[in-house]
C-alpha positions as CSV (number, residue, x, y, z in Angstrom):
1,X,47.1,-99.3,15.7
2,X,43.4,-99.6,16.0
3,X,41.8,-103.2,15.2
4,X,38.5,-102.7,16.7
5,X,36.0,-102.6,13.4
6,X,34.2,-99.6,14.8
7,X,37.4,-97.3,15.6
8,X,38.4,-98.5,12.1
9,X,35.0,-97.4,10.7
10,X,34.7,-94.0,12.4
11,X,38.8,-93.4,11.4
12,X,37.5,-94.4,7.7
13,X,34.7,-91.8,8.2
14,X,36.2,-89.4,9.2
15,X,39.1,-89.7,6.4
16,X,35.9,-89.4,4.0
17,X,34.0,-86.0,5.9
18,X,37.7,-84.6,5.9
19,X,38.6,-85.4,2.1
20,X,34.9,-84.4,1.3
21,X,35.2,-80.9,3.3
22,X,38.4,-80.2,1.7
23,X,37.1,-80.8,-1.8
24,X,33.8,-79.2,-1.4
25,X,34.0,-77.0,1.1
26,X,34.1,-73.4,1.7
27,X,37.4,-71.8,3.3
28,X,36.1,-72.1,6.9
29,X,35.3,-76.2,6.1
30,X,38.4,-76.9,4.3
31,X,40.6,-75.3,7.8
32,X,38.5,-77.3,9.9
33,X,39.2,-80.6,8.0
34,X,42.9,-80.2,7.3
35,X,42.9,-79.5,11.6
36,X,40.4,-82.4,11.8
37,X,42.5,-84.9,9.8
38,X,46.1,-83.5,10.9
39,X,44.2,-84.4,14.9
40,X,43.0,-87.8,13.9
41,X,46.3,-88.8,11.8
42,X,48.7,-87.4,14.3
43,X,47.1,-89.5,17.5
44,X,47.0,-92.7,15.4
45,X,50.4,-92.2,14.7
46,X,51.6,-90.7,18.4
47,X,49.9,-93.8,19.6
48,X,51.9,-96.1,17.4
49,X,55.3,-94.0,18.0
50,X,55.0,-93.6,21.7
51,X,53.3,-96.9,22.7
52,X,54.6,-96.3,26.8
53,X,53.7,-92.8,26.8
54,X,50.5,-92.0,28.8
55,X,48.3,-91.9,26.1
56,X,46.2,-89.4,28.2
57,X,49.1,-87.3,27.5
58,X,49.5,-87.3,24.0
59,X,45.8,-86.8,23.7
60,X,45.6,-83.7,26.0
61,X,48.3,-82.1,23.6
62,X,47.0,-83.0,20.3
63,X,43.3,-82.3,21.0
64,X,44.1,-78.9,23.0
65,X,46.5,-77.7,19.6
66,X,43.2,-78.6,17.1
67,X,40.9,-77.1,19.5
68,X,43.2,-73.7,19.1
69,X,43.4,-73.5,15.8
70,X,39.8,-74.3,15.3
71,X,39.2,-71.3,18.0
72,X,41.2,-69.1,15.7
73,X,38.5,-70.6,12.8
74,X,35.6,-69.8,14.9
75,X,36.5,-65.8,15.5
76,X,37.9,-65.7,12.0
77,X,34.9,-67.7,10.7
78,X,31.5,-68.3,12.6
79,X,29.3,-70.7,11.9
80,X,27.0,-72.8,13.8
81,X,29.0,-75.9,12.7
82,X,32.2,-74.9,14.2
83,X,30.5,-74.1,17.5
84,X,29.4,-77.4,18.0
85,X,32.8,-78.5,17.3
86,X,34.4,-76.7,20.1
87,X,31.4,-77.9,22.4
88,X,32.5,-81.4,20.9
89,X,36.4,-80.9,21.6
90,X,35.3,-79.0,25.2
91,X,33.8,-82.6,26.2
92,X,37.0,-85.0,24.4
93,X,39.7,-82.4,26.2
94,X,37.8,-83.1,30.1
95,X,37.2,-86.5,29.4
96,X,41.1,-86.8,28.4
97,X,42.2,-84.4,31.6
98,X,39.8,-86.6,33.9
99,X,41.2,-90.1,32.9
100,X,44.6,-88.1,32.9
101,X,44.3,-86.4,37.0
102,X,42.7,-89.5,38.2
103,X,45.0,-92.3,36.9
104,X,42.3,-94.2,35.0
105,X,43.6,-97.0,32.8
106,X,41.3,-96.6,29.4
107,X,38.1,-98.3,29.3
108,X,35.4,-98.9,27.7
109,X,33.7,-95.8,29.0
110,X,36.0,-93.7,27.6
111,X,36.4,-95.7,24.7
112,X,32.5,-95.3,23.9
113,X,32.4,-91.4,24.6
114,X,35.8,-91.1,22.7
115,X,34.2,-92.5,19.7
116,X,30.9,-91.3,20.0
117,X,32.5,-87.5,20.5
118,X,34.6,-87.6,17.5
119,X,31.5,-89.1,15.6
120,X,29.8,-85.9,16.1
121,X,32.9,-84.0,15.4
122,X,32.8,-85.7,11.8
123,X,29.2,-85.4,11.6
124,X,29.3,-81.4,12.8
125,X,32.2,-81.2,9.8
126,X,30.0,-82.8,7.5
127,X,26.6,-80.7,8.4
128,X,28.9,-77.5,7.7
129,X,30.1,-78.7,4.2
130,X,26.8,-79.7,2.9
131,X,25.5,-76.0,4.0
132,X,28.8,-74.2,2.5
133,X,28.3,-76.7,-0.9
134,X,24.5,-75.6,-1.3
135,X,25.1,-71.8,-0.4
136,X,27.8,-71.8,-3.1
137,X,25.5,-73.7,-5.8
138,X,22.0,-71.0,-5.1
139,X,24.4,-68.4,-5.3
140,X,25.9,-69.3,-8.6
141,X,22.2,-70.1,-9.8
142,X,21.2,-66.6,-8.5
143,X,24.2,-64.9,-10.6
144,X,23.2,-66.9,-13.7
């Protein structure tokens, strides 16, 4: 379990982008988010049930699964927001697969890029929603 007050900040975060995506999202957003959260809740706990595992490992697998089904997304759905996602989840899946074929331990390198990656994951997420949220309102103001 996380204890550093930034990982616990950016987890909070993104637990607020997600829960605001799903609730104000369009259908696009609300896929992302539920992907988003499902990644970020299932590496917490993967971490905490498989504290010997490589955690390279258990990375590499849940960040490759989100990044499919936010591919499926993309073709189903595009938007600019989703595109920089996969760039975002490109970078986080080499930077797993590097510390993963070289041996690394985890450092503080990775722990930085880690954090600031999945911070622009959250803020890409966000960016979408807000767009989705104000298309919907102008075009219910249109209709009126």
């Amino acid at each position: 379990m996380p204890t550093s007050p930034i990982v616990l900040g950016l987890i909070a975060l993104t637990l607020g982008i997600t829960l605001f995506a799903l609730w104000k999202g369009g259908p696009p957003e609300r896929i992302g988010a539920a992907l988003i959260l499902a990644n970020a809740l299932l590496s917490n706990i993967g971490d905490f049930l498989f504290p010997d595992a490589i955690p390279s490992v258990v990375w590499l697998i849940g960040d490759g699964l989100t990044a499919v089904g936010l591919l499926v997304v993309a073709v189903l759905y595009a938007s600019f927001w989703l595109g920089g996602v996969m760039i975002l989840y490109a970078a986080l899946f080499t930077l797993h697969s590097f510390y993963f074929v070289t041996g690394r331990p985890v450092d503080l390198f990775h722990a930085r890029v880690n954090n600031a990656d999945f911070l622009g994951i959250s803020i890409c997420l966000a960016i979408g929603t807000i767009i989705a949220w104000r298309r919907r309102i102008l075009a219910r103001k249109k209709d009126d």
